[in-house]
C-alpha positions as CSV (number, residue, x, y, z in Angstrom):
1,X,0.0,0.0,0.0
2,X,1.4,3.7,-1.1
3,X,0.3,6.6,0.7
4,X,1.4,10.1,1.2
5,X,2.2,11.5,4.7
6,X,3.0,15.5,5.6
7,X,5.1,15.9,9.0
8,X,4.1,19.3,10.0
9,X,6.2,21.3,12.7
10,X,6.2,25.0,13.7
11,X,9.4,25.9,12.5
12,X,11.6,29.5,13.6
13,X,9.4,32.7,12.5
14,X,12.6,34.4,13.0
15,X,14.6,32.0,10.2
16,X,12.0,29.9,8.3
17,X,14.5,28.1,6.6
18,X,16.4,26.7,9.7
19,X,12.9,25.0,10.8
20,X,12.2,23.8,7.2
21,X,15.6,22.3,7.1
22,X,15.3,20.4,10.5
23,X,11.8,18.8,9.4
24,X,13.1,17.7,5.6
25,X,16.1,15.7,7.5
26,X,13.8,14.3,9.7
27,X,11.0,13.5,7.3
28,X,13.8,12.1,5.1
29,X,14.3,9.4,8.3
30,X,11.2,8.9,8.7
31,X,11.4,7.9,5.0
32,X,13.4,5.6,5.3
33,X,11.2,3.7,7.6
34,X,8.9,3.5,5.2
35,X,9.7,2.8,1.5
36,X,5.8,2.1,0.8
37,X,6.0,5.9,1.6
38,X,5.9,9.4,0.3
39,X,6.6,11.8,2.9
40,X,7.4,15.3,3.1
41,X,8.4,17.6,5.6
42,X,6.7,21.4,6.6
43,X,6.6,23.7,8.7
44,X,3.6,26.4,10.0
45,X,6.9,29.2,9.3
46,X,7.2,28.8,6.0
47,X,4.6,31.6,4.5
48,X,2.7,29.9,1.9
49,X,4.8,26.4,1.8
50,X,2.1,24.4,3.6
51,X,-0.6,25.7,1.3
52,X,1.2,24.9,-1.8
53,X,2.5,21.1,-0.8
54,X,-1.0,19.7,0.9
55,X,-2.5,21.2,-2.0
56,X,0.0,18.8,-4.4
57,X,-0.4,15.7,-2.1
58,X,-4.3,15.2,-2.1
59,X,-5.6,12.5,0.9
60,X,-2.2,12.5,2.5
61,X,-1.9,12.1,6.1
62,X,-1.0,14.4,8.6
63,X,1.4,14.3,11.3
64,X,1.9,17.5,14.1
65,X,5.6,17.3,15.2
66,X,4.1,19.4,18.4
67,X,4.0,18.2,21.8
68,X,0.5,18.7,22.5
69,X,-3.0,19.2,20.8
70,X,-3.5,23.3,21.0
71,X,-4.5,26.7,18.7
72,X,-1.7,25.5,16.5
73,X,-2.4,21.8,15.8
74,X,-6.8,22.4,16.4
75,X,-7.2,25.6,14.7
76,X,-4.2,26.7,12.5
77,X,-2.7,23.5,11.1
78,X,-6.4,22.4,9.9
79,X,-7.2,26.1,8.9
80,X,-4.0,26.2,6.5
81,X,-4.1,22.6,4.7
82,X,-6.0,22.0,1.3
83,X,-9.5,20.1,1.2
84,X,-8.9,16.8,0.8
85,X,-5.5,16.4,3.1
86,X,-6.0,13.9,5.9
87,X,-6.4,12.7,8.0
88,X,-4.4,14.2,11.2
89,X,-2.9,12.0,13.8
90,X,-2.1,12.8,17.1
91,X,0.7,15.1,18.4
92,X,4.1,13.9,18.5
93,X,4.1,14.6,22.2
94,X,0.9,12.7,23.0
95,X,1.6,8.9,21.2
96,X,1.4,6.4,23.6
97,X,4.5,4.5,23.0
98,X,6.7,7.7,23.7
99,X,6.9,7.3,27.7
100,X,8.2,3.7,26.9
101,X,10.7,5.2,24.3
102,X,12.0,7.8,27.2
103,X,12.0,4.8,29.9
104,X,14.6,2.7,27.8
105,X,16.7,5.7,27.5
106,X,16.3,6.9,31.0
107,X,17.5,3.5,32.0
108,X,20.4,3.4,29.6
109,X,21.3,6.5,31.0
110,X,20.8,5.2,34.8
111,X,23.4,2.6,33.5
112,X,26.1,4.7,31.7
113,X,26.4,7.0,34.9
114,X,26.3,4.1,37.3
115,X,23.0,5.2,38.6
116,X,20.2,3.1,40.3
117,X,16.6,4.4,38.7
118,X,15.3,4.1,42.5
119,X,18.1,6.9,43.4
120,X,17.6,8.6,40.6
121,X,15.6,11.8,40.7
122,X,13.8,12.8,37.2
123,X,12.9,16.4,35.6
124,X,11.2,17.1,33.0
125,X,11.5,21.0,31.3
126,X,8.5,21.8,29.4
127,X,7.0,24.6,27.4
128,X,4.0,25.4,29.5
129,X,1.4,28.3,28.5
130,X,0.5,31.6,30.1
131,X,-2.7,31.1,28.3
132,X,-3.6,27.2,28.0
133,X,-3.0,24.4,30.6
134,X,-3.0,21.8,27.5
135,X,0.7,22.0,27.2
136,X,1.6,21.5,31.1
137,X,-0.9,19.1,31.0
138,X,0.5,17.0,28.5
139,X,3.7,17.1,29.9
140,X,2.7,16.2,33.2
141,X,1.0,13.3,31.9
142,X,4.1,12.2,30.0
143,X,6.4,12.6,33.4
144,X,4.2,10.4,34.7
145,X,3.5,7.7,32.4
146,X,7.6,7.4,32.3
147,X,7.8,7.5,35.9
148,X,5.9,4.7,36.1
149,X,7.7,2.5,33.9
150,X,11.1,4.4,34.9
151,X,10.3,4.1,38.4
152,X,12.6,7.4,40.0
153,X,13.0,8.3,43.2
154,X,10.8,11.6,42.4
155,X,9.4,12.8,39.3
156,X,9.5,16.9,38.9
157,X,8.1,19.0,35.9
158,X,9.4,22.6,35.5
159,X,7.9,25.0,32.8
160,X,9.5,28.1,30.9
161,X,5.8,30.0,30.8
162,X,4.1,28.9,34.0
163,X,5.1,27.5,37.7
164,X,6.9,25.7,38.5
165,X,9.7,27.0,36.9
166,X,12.9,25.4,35.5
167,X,15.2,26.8,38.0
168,X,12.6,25.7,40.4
169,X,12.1,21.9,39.4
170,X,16.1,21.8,39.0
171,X,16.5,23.4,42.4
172,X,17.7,21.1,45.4
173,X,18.4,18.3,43.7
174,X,22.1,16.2,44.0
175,X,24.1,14.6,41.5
176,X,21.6,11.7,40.8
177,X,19.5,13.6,38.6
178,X,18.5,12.8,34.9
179,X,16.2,16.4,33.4
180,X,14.6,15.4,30.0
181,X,13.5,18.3,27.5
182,X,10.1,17.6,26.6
183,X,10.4,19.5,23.1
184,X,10.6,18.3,19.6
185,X,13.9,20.2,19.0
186,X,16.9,22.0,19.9
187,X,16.0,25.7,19.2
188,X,14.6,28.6,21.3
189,X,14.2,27.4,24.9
190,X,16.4,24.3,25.0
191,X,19.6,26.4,23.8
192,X,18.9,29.1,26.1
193,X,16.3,29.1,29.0
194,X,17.0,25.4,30.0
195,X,21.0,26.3,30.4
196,X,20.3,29.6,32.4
197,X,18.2,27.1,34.7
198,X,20.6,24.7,35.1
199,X,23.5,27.4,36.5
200,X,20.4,29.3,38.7
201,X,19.5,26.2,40.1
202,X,23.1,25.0,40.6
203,X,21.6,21.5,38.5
204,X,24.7,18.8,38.8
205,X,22.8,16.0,37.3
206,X,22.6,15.2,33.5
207,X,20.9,17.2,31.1
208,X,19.7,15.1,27.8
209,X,18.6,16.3,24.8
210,X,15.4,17.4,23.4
211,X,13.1,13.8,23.2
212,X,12.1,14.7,19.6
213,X,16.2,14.1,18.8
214,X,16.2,10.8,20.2
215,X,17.3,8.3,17.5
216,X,14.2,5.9,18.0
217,X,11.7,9.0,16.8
218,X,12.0,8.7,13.1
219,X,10.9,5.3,13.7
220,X,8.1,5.9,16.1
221,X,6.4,8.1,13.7
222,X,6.9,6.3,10.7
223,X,5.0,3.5,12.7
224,X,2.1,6.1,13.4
225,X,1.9,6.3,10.0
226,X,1.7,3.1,8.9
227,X,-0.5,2.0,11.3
228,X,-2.9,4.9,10.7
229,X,-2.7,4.4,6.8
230,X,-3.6,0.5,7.4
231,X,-6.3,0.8,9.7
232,X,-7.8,4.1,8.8
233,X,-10.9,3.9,11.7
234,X,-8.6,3.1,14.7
235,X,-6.9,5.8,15.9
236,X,-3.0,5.2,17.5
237,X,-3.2,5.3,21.0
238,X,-2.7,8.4,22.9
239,X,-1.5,8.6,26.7
């Protein structure tokens, strides 16, 4: 079975072509996931781009590299595709099999550093919203369902728009300490407000990257995909 697929991102208003470059590569490892496959990479940045290629790929599915459902996945993602294009699976950030995907890591991690999970105190830096709880929501949800399988000594969430704040979730912690960026990539936030937190907070533990870099991600959606293309009335699961 052939189908067309469109991995949508918000991309860097500032420098469209940094974002549109960072979804082709990873649409491009997606791709090669699934040879059965047509898949193209866009973000909401580039004016006029995600007009023009859902216009060109009629019926193709749709996948929001975002962490959560919100205005930009409900409202201007559906608002800016061509009739026809769909249908859209859920957020990046909200697949079920992701908090398994960050417990193997967490424990490879655990084992690298020589730590015992049960020692092991867990943070996760989110977005959060002045105006929406969806986000911190989301990403709560997601510390959890890891912590379960991860099974830390404490599981914290600290937010760049909302309290708790980085600094604060970081704060008081000792070297045992594993913080996972919930964010699809390394831009904005991660390169700047997530380092300033770790000096405020005097953070000794390990900082990992982003969870949308992780090299199992390609995969993950690619398998979104293919199950959504093959059963088109059962939706993937979402945590």
């Amino acid at each position: 079975m052939t189908f067309d697929a469109l991995i949508v991102s918000h991309g860097q208003p500032s420098d469209p072509d940094v974002g549109e470059a960072e979804i082709a590569s990873l649409a491009a490892a997606v791709a090669a996931h699934l040879p059965e496959a047509r898949i193209e990479g866009v973000t909401l940045a580039a004016e006029g781009r995600i007009e023009a290629l859902s216009t060109e790929r009629p019926g193709a599915l749709v996948y929001p590299m975002f962490m959560a459902d919100g205005w930009f996945t409900q409202v201007q993602l559906p608002k800016r595709l061509a009739v026809g294009v769909g249908p859209q699976l859920v957020s990046f950030g909200l697949d079920c099999t992701l908090p398994m995907l960050a417990a193997n890591w967490l424990r490879q991690v655990c084992t690298d550093q020589g730590f015992e999970p049960s020692d092991t105190d867990f943070v996760v830096a989110g977005h959060g919203s002045g105006k929406s709880r969806r986000v911190s929501e989301a990403t709560r949800a997601f510390a959890n369902r890891v912590a379960e399988d991860f099974a830390p000594r404490s599981v914290r969430c600290g937010f760049v728009e909302e309290d708790p704040s980085l600094a604060d979730a970081l704060s008081g912690l000792g070297g045992n300490a594993i913080c996972l960026p919930f964010f699809a990539a390394k831009r904005g936030h991660v390169l700047d407000d997530l380092p300033e937190a770790v000096v405020a907070s005097g953070f000794q533990g390990v900082v990992l990257e982003p969870i949308g870099l992780h090299s199992d991600v390609p995969k993950l959606i690619a398998d979104a995909l293919r199950w959504r293309a093959t059963t088109p009335d059962v939706s993937k699961c979402v945590f």
